[in-house]
C-alpha positions in Angstrom: 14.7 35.8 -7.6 17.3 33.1 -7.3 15.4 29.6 -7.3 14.6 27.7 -3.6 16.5 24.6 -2.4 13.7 22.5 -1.1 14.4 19.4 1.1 12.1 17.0 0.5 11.7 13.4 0.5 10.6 11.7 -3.0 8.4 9.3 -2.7 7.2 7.4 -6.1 3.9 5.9 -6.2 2.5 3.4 -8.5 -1.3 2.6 -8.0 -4.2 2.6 -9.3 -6.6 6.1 -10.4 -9.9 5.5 -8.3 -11.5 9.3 -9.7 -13.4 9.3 -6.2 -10.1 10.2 -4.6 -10.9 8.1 -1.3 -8.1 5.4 -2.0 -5.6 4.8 -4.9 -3.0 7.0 -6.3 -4.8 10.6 -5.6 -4.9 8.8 -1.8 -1.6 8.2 -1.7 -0.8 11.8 -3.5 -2.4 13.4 -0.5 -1.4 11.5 2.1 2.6 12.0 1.3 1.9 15.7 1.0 0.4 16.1 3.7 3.1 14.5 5.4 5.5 16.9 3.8 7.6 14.3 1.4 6.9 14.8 -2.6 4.4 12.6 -4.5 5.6 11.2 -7.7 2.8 9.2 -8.8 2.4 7.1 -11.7 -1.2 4.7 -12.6 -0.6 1.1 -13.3 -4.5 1.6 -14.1 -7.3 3.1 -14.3 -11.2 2.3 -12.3 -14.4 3.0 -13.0 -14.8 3.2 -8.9 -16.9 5.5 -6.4 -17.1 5.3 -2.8 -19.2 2.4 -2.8 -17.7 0.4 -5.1 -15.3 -0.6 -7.9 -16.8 -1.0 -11.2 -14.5 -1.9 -13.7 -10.5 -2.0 -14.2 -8.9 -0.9 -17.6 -5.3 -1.5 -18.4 -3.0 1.3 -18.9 -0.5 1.4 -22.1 2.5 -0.4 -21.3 5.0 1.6 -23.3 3.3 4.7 -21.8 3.7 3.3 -17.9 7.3 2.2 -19.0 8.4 5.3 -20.9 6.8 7.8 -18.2 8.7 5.6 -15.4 11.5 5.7 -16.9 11.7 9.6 -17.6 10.6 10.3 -13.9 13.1 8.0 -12.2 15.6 9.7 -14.1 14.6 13.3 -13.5 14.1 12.4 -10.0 16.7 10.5 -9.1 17.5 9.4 -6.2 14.2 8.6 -5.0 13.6 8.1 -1.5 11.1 6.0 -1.3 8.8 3.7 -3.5 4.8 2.9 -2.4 3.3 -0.2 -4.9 -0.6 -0.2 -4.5 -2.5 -2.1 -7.3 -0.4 -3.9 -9.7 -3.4 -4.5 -12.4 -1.3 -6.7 -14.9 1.7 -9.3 -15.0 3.4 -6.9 -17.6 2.9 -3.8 -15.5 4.7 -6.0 -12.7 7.6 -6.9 -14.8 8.2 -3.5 -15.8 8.0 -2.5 -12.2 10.7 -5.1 -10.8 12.9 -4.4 -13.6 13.2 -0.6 -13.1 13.5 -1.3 -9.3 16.8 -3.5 -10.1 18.5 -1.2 -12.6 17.4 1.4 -10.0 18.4 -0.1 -7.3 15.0 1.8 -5.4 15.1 1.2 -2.0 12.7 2.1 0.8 9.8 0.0 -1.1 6.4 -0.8 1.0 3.8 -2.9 -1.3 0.0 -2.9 -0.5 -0.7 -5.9 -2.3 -4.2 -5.3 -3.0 -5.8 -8.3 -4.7 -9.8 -8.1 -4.8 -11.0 -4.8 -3.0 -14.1 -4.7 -0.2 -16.3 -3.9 -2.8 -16.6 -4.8 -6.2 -14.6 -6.2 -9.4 -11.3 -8.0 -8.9 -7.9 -5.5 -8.6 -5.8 -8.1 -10.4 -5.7 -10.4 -13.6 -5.5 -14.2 -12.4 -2.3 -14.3 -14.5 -0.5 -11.6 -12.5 -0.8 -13.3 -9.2 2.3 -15.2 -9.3 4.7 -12.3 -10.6 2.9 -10.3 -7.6 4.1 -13.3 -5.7 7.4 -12.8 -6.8 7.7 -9.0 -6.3 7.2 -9.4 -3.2 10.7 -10.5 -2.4 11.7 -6.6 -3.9 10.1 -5.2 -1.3 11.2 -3.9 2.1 7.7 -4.1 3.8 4.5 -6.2 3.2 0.9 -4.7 3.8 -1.7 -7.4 3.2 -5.4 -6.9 5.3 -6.7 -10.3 6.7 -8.2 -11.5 3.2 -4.9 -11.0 1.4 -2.7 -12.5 4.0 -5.0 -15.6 4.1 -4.9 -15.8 0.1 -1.2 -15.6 0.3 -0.4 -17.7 3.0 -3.1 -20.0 2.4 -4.4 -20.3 5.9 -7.6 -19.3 7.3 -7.0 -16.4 10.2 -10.0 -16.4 12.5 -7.9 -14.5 15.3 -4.5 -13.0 16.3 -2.8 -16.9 16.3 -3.6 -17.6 13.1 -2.0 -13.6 12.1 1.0 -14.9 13.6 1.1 -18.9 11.7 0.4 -16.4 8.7 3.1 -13.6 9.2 5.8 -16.3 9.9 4.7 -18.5 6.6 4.6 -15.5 4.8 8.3 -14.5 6.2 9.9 -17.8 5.5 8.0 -18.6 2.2 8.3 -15.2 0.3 11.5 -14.1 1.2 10.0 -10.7 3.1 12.1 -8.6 5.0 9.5 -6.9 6.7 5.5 -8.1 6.8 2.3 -6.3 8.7 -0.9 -8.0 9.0 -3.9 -5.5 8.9 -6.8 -6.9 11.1 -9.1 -4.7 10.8 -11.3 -7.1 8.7 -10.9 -9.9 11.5 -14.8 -10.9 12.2 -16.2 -11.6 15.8 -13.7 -9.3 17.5 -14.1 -6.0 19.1 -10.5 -4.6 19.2 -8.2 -4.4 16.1 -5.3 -6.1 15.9 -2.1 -5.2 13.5 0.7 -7.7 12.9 4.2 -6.2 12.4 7.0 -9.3 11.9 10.9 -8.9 10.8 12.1 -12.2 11.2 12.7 -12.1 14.8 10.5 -9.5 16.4 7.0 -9.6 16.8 4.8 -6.8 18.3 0.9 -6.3 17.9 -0.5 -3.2 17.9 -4.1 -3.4 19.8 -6.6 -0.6 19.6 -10.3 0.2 19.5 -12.5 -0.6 16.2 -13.9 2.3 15.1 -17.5 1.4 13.4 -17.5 3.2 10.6 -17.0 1.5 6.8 -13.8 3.3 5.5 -12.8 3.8 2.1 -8.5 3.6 1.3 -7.1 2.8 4.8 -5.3 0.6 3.6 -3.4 2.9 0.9 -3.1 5.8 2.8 -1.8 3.5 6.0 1.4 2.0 3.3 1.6 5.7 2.3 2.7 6.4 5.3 5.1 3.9 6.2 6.8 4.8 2.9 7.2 8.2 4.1 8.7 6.8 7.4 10.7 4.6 5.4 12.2 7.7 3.3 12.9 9.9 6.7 15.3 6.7 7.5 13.1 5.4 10.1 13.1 1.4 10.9 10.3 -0.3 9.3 8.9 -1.1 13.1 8.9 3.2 13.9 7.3 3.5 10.3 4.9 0.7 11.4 4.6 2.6 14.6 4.0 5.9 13.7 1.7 5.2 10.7 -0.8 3.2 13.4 -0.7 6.6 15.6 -1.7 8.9 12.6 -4.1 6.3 11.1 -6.1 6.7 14.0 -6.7 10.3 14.6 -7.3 10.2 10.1 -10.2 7.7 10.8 -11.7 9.5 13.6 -11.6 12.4 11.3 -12.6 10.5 8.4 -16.2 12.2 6.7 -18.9 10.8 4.1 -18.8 13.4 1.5 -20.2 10.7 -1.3 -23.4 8.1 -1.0 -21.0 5.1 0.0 -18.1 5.1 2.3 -15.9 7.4 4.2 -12.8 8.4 3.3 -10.4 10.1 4.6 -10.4 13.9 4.8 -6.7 14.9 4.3 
Protein backbone atom coordinates (compact mmCIF):
# COMPACT_ATOMS: atom_id res chain seq x y z
CA UNK A 1 0.00 0.00 0.00
CA UNK A 2 1.51 3.19 -1.27
CA UNK A 3 2.21 5.64 1.83
CA UNK A 4 -0.69 8.56 2.82
CA UNK A 5 -0.03 12.36 2.22
CA UNK A 6 -1.25 13.77 5.46
CA UNK A 7 -1.88 17.61 5.75
CA UNK A 8 -1.17 18.55 8.92
CA UNK A 9 0.03 21.46 10.72
CA UNK A 10 3.41 21.09 12.84
CA UNK A 11 3.36 22.48 15.82
CA UNK A 12 6.72 22.25 18.16
CA UNK A 13 6.42 22.42 21.69
CA UNK A 14 8.88 23.10 24.29
CA UNK A 15 7.66 22.79 28.00
CA UNK A 16 7.95 21.26 30.77
CA UNK A 17 6.91 17.14 31.72
CA UNK A 18 4.36 17.49 34.64
CA UNK A 19 3.77 13.27 34.72
CA UNK A 20 0.14 14.18 35.93
CA UNK A 21 -0.69 15.16 32.39
CA UNK A 22 -3.04 18.16 33.54
CA UNK A 23 -0.64 21.00 32.25
CA UNK A 24 2.80 20.98 30.55
CA UNK A 25 4.05 19.30 27.54
CA UNK A 26 1.61 16.06 27.61
CA UNK A 27 -1.10 19.17 27.91
CA UNK A 28 -0.08 20.78 25.16
CA UNK A 29 0.47 17.18 23.19
CA UNK A 30 -3.25 16.66 23.57
CA UNK A 31 -4.54 19.75 23.17
CA UNK A 32 -2.90 20.20 19.39
CA UNK A 33 -4.05 16.76 18.56
CA UNK A 34 -7.09 17.11 19.37
CA UNK A 35 -7.28 20.08 17.34
CA UNK A 36 -5.93 18.14 14.46
CA UNK A 37 -2.33 19.88 13.94
CA UNK A 38 0.83 17.46 14.95
CA UNK A 39 2.66 17.73 18.30
CA UNK A 40 6.25 17.84 18.20
CA UNK A 41 7.18 18.17 21.75
CA UNK A 42 10.34 18.54 23.32
CA UNK A 43 10.94 19.00 27.65
CA UNK A 44 13.07 21.95 28.72
CA UNK A 45 12.47 19.94 32.08
CA UNK A 46 11.31 17.65 34.07
CA UNK A 47 8.66 18.08 37.69
CA UNK A 48 8.09 16.14 40.33
CA UNK A 49 4.28 17.76 40.06
CA UNK A 50 0.60 16.19 40.68
CA UNK A 51 -2.55 17.86 40.51
CA UNK A 52 -2.12 19.67 43.56
CA UNK A 53 1.06 20.85 43.34
CA UNK A 54 4.60 21.20 41.96
CA UNK A 55 7.29 19.56 43.88
CA UNK A 56 10.44 20.00 42.53
CA UNK A 57 12.12 21.00 39.01
CA UNK A 58 15.22 19.14 37.59
CA UNK A 59 17.21 20.42 34.65
CA UNK A 60 17.30 18.55 31.55
CA UNK A 61 20.83 17.79 29.68
CA UNK A 62 21.59 20.65 27.53
CA UNK A 63 23.43 18.85 24.72
CA UNK A 64 20.48 16.35 24.87
CA UNK A 65 17.64 19.33 24.50
CA UNK A 66 20.05 20.88 21.84
CA UNK A 67 20.92 17.90 19.83
CA UNK A 68 17.14 16.40 19.94
CA UNK A 69 16.08 20.13 18.73
CA UNK A 70 18.18 20.21 16.37
CA UNK A 71 17.46 16.65 14.63
CA UNK A 72 13.57 17.38 14.93
CA UNK A 73 13.64 20.84 13.36
CA UNK A 74 15.45 19.34 10.64
CA UNK A 75 13.30 16.34 9.97
CA UNK A 76 10.37 18.50 10.36
CA UNK A 77 11.07 21.25 8.64
CA UNK A 78 9.10 23.68 7.99
CA UNK A 79 7.36 23.93 11.13
CA UNK A 80 4.28 25.67 11.39
CA UNK A 81 4.11 26.72 14.48
CA UNK A 82 6.17 26.97 17.79
CA UNK A 83 4.34 26.89 21.54
CA UNK A 84 7.20 27.96 24.57
CA UNK A 85 5.71 26.90 28.04
CA UNK A 86 8.36 26.70 30.85
CA UNK A 87 11.77 27.80 30.06
CA UNK A 88 13.48 26.21 33.33
CA UNK A 89 17.11 27.52 32.66
CA UNK A 90 19.01 30.59 31.04
CA UNK A 91 20.95 27.94 28.87
CA UNK A 92 17.86 26.17 27.81
CA UNK A 93 16.65 29.81 26.72
CA UNK A 94 19.66 30.59 24.66
CA UNK A 95 19.48 27.43 22.87
CA UNK A 96 15.92 28.13 22.16
CA UNK A 97 16.43 31.78 20.61
CA UNK A 98 19.28 30.63 18.73
CA UNK A 99 17.55 27.71 16.83
CA UNK A 100 14.51 30.13 16.32
CA UNK A 101 16.93 32.66 14.40
CA UNK A 102 18.85 30.07 12.18
CA UNK A 103 15.28 28.69 11.85
CA UNK A 104 13.73 31.47 11.11
CA UNK A 105 10.41 29.67 13.22
CA UNK A 106 7.62 31.67 12.94
CA UNK A 107 4.07 31.41 14.36
CA UNK A 108 5.67 31.54 18.05
CA UNK A 109 3.14 32.00 21.18
CA UNK A 110 5.20 32.00 24.69
CA UNK A 111 3.35 31.09 28.04
CA UNK A 112 5.79 32.69 30.08
CA UNK A 113 5.24 30.74 33.20
CA UNK A 114 7.35 32.02 36.05
CA UNK A 115 6.13 30.55 39.58
CA UNK A 116 3.03 28.25 39.12
CA UNK A 117 -0.38 28.37 41.45
CA UNK A 118 1.03 25.87 43.50
CA UNK A 119 4.23 25.11 44.55
CA UNK A 120 8.15 25.46 43.75
CA UNK A 121 9.36 28.25 41.42
CA UNK A 122 9.17 27.26 37.33
CA UNK A 123 12.27 29.34 36.69
CA UNK A 124 16.01 29.85 38.02
CA UNK A 125 16.34 33.66 39.13
CA UNK A 126 19.17 33.77 36.58
CA UNK A 127 16.94 33.04 33.62
CA UNK A 128 14.58 35.78 34.08
CA UNK A 129 16.17 38.31 32.13
CA UNK A 130 17.04 36.01 28.96
CA UNK A 131 13.14 35.15 29.37
CA UNK A 132 12.92 38.88 29.20
CA UNK A 133 14.63 38.99 26.17
CA UNK A 134 12.94 36.09 24.34
CA UNK A 135 10.14 37.64 24.47
CA UNK A 136 10.91 39.97 21.62
CA UNK A 137 11.14 36.41 19.40
CA UNK A 138 7.76 35.85 19.95
CA UNK A 139 4.61 36.58 17.98
CA UNK A 140 2.19 36.45 21.01
CA UNK A 141 2.52 36.92 24.82
CA UNK A 142 0.41 34.88 27.43
CA UNK A 143 1.20 35.97 30.90
CA UNK A 144 -1.97 35.34 33.79
CA UNK A 145 -2.34 38.42 36.13
CA UNK A 146 0.74 37.52 38.46
CA UNK A 147 3.14 37.24 35.45
CA UNK A 148 1.99 40.38 33.80
CA UNK A 149 2.35 42.28 37.09
CA UNK A 150 6.02 40.71 37.64
CA UNK A 151 6.84 41.79 34.11
CA UNK A 152 5.42 45.06 33.94
CA UNK A 153 5.98 45.80 37.37
CA UNK A 154 2.66 47.19 38.19
CA UNK A 155 0.09 46.07 40.49
CA UNK A 156 -3.33 45.07 38.38
CA UNK A 157 -6.22 45.13 40.84
CA UNK A 158 -8.78 45.43 37.77
CA UNK A 159 -9.26 45.68 33.89
CA UNK A 160 -7.35 49.52 33.95
CA UNK A 161 -4.50 48.43 35.42
CA UNK A 162 -4.59 45.11 32.51
CA UNK A 163 -4.53 47.77 30.08
CA UNK A 164 -1.44 50.32 31.84
CA UNK A 165 0.12 46.71 31.86
CA UNK A 166 -0.52 45.34 28.29
CA UNK A 167 0.60 48.86 26.85
CA UNK A 168 4.05 48.89 29.13
CA UNK A 169 4.51 45.53 28.29
CA UNK A 170 4.05 46.47 24.30
CA UNK A 171 6.26 49.35 24.29
CA UNK A 172 8.96 48.01 26.75
CA UNK A 173 9.48 44.44 25.45
CA UNK A 174 9.19 44.94 21.90
CA UNK A 175 5.89 42.37 21.70
CA UNK A 176 3.99 42.09 18.67
CA UNK A 177 1.12 40.66 20.12
CA UNK A 178 0.33 40.43 24.18
CA UNK A 179 -2.93 38.78 26.12
CA UNK A 180 -3.52 39.31 29.68
CA UNK A 181 -5.26 36.25 31.38
CA UNK A 182 -7.51 37.54 34.20
CA UNK A 183 -8.67 34.78 35.52
CA UNK A 184 -6.63 35.23 38.69
CA UNK A 185 -7.91 38.97 39.14
CA UNK A 186 -9.38 38.90 42.94
CA UNK A 187 -12.73 40.64 43.97
CA UNK A 188 -14.29 40.19 40.65
CA UNK A 189 -17.03 38.09 39.41
CA UNK A 190 -16.58 38.01 35.59
CA UNK A 191 -13.21 37.20 33.84
CA UNK A 192 -11.59 39.48 31.91
CA UNK A 193 -8.90 38.61 28.97
CA UNK A 194 -6.61 41.37 27.54
CA UNK A 195 -5.70 40.92 23.82
CA UNK A 196 -3.36 44.18 22.62
CA UNK A 197 -1.36 44.53 19.08
CA UNK A 198 -0.23 47.89 19.28
CA UNK A 199 -3.20 49.59 18.20
CA UNK A 200 -6.24 47.41 18.97
CA UNK A 201 -7.51 46.60 22.11
CA UNK A 202 -10.52 44.22 22.74
CA UNK A 203 -11.54 42.42 26.09
CA UNK A 204 -12.97 39.39 26.13
CA UNK A 205 -15.65 39.22 29.26
CA UNK A 206 -17.24 36.03 30.38
CA UNK A 207 -18.50 34.19 33.38
CA UNK A 208 -15.94 32.73 36.22
CA UNK A 209 -16.40 29.33 36.44
CA UNK A 210 -15.63 28.27 40.28
CA UNK A 211 -13.81 25.48 39.91
CA UNK A 212 -9.72 25.36 40.64
CA UNK A 213 -8.20 24.29 37.19
CA UNK A 214 -5.08 22.60 36.57
CA UNK A 215 -3.10 23.82 32.84
CA UNK A 216 -5.49 26.46 31.42
CA UNK A 217 -3.04 28.39 30.85
CA UNK A 218 -0.95 25.86 28.57
CA UNK A 219 -3.59 24.33 26.91
CA UNK A 220 -5.27 28.07 26.15
CA UNK A 221 -1.42 29.11 24.27
CA UNK A 222 -1.73 25.66 22.78
CA UNK A 223 -4.38 26.74 21.01
CA UNK A 224 -3.57 29.94 19.78
CA UNK A 225 -0.44 28.25 18.35
CA UNK A 226 -2.64 26.08 16.37
CA UNK A 227 -4.58 29.19 15.21
CA UNK A 228 -1.45 30.75 14.55
CA UNK A 229 -0.28 27.73 12.16
CA UNK A 230 -3.84 27.55 10.23
CA UNK A 231 -2.70 31.36 9.22
CA UNK A 232 -5.26 32.91 11.38
CA UNK A 233 -4.48 36.68 12.93
CA UNK A 234 -3.25 36.53 16.36
CA UNK A 235 -6.73 38.43 17.47
CA UNK A 236 -9.00 35.19 15.59
CA UNK A 237 -6.42 32.81 17.35
CA UNK A 238 -7.03 34.88 20.55
CA UNK A 239 -10.66 34.57 19.64
CA UNK A 240 -11.28 31.23 18.96
CA UNK A 241 -9.00 29.77 21.71
CA UNK A 242 -11.42 31.93 24.46
CA UNK A 243 -14.52 30.02 22.66
CA UNK A 244 -13.03 26.50 23.04
CA UNK A 245 -11.49 27.23 26.47
CA UNK A 246 -14.77 27.58 27.70
CA UNK A 247 -16.73 24.61 26.73
CA UNK A 248 -12.84 22.56 27.96
CA UNK A 249 -13.47 24.04 31.49
CA UNK A 250 -17.02 23.32 31.70
CA UNK A 251 -16.00 19.86 30.75
CA UNK A 252 -13.01 19.86 32.83
CA UNK A 253 -13.16 16.60 35.65
CA UNK A 254 -11.21 15.75 38.98
CA UNK A 255 -9.71 12.50 38.15
CA UNK A 256 -6.69 13.10 40.91
CA UNK A 257 -6.99 14.40 44.76
CA UNK A 258 -6.11 18.08 43.71
CA UNK A 259 -7.28 20.05 40.76
CA UNK A 260 -9.14 19.56 37.60
CA UNK A 261 -7.83 19.32 34.53
CA UNK A 262 -8.91 19.24 31.50
CA UNK A 263 -10.41 16.13 29.92
CA UNK A 264 -9.28 16.18 26.26
Amino acid sequence: MPSKTVDKKKILIIAGYDPSGGAGILADVKTIHMLGSYAIPIPSCFTVQDTKRVYKVKDLELEIFKETLEKIIEDFYPIDGVKIGVSFSKEIIKIVKKFIKDFRLKNIVLDPVINPTYGVSLIKDDAIEELIDLISYCDVLTPNIKEAEFLSKISIKNVEDMKKSAYILKTNLKLKNIIIKGGDMENCDKIHDLFYDGINMFLYQKEKIKRDIHGTGCVFSSIITHFLSKKYSPFYAFYFAEYIMEKMIMSSIKIGRGRHVIDI
